[in-house]
N, C-alpha and C positions, 0 to 999 in steps of 0.2 A: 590194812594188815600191817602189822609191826612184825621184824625179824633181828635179835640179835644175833650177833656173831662174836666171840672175844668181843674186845672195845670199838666193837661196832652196832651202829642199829640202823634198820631202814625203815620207814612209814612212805607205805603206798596208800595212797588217795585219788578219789575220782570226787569233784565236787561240779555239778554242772554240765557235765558230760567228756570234761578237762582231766586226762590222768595227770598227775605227779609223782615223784620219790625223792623223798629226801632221805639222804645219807648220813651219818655224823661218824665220822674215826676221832675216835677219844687220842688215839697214838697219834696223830699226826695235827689233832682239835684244829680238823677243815670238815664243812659240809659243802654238800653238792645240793642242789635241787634240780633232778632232771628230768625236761617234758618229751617224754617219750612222741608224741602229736608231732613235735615240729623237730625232733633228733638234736635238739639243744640241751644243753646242761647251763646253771649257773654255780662258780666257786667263791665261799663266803671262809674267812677265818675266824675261830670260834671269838664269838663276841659280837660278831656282825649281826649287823638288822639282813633279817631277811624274809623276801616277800612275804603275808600273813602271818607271821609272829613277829612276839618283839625284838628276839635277839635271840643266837643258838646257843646263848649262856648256861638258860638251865638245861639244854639237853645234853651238855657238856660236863655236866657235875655228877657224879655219883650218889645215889641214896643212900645215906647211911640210915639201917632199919633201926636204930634205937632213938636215932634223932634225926628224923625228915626233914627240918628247918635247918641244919644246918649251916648248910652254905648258901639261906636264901634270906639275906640280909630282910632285917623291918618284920620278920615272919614269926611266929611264934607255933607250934606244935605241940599239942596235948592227948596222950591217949587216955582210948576210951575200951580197951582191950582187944579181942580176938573175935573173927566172925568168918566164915565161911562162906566166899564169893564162887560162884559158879563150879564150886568143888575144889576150890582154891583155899587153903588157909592163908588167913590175909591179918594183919595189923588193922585196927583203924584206929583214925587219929582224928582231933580236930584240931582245924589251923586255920589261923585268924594272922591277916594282914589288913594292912587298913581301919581297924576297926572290923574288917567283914569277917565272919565266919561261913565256913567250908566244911566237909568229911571228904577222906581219902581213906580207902584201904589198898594197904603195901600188900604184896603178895610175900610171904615170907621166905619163899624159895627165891625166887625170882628180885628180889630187892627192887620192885617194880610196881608205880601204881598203877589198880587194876580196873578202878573204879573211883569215883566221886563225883561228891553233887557240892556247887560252888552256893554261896549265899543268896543268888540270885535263884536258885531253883536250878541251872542249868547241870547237866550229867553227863558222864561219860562212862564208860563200861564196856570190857572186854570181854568177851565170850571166845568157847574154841578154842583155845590157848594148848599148844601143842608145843612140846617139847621134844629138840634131836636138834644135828648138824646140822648146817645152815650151807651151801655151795656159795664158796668164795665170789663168785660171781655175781652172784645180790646184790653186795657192796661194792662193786667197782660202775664205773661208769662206763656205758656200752662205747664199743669200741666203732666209731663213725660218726660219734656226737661232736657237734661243735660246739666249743662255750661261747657264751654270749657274752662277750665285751660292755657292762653295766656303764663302765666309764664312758667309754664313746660313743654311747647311747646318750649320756645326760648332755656329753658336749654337743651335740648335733643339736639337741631342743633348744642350748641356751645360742645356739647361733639366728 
């Protein structure tokens, strides 16, 4: 599940039987990743590597719909017009990095990709997609979590 809120968004995930959430406040550009399982949070400032992705760089950057590519350096974006996702009118575009070609369709409202399938075959895709307020509380970090010290975690192995 994805939820914005103003310049916030959350993705809830379960992979393996392991919930997560990660946070991103575009106002303050800090993510959290917090494991509900063990009542811990981790705090990353935008930019940082953090666990499973490469960096909260791009979740940090705004879509601009006339030009996806943007702010994604080496990238280049081509549309291909208007198409209709899950009742959604969406952009799609193709965008080639690398050499590789991609499609993505933006949701037009939403300034949001909804869907795409990467050069390799692989897809993603939204479904459900509901719109209204969002409780402030989504976006914060539950109140009893402890963060987890990443630094004196690495010092401890190199001892």
């Amino acid at each position: 599940k994805i939820y914005f809120g103003g310049q916030r968004m959350r993705f809830d995930t379960n992979a393996g039987g392991h919930e997560a959430q990660m946070i991103n406040d575009l106002t303050t550009r800090t993510s959290y990743v917090i494991m509900p399982q063990q009542q811990m949070y981790m705090e990353f400032a935008a930019g940082a590597a953090v666990p499973g992705r490469d960096t909260t760089r791009d979740l940090l950057k705004p879509i601009d719909p006339n030009n996806p590519c943007a702010n994604q350096e080496g990238t280049t974006c081509k549309k291909l017009g208007t198409e209709t996702v899950n009742g959604r009118s969406c952009d799609k575009w193709e965008v080639t990095r690398d050499g590789k070609k991609g499609t993505v369709w933006i949701d037009q409202k939403l300034h949001f990709p909804i869907k795409s399938v990467t050069a390799d075959g692989t897809s993603m895709e939204m479904t459900n997609i509901k719109e209204g307020p969002q409780p402030t509380s989504l976006f914060q970090v539950p109140a009893g979590y402890q963060k987890m010290d990443m630094g004196g975690m690495i010092r401890q192995r190199q001892r």
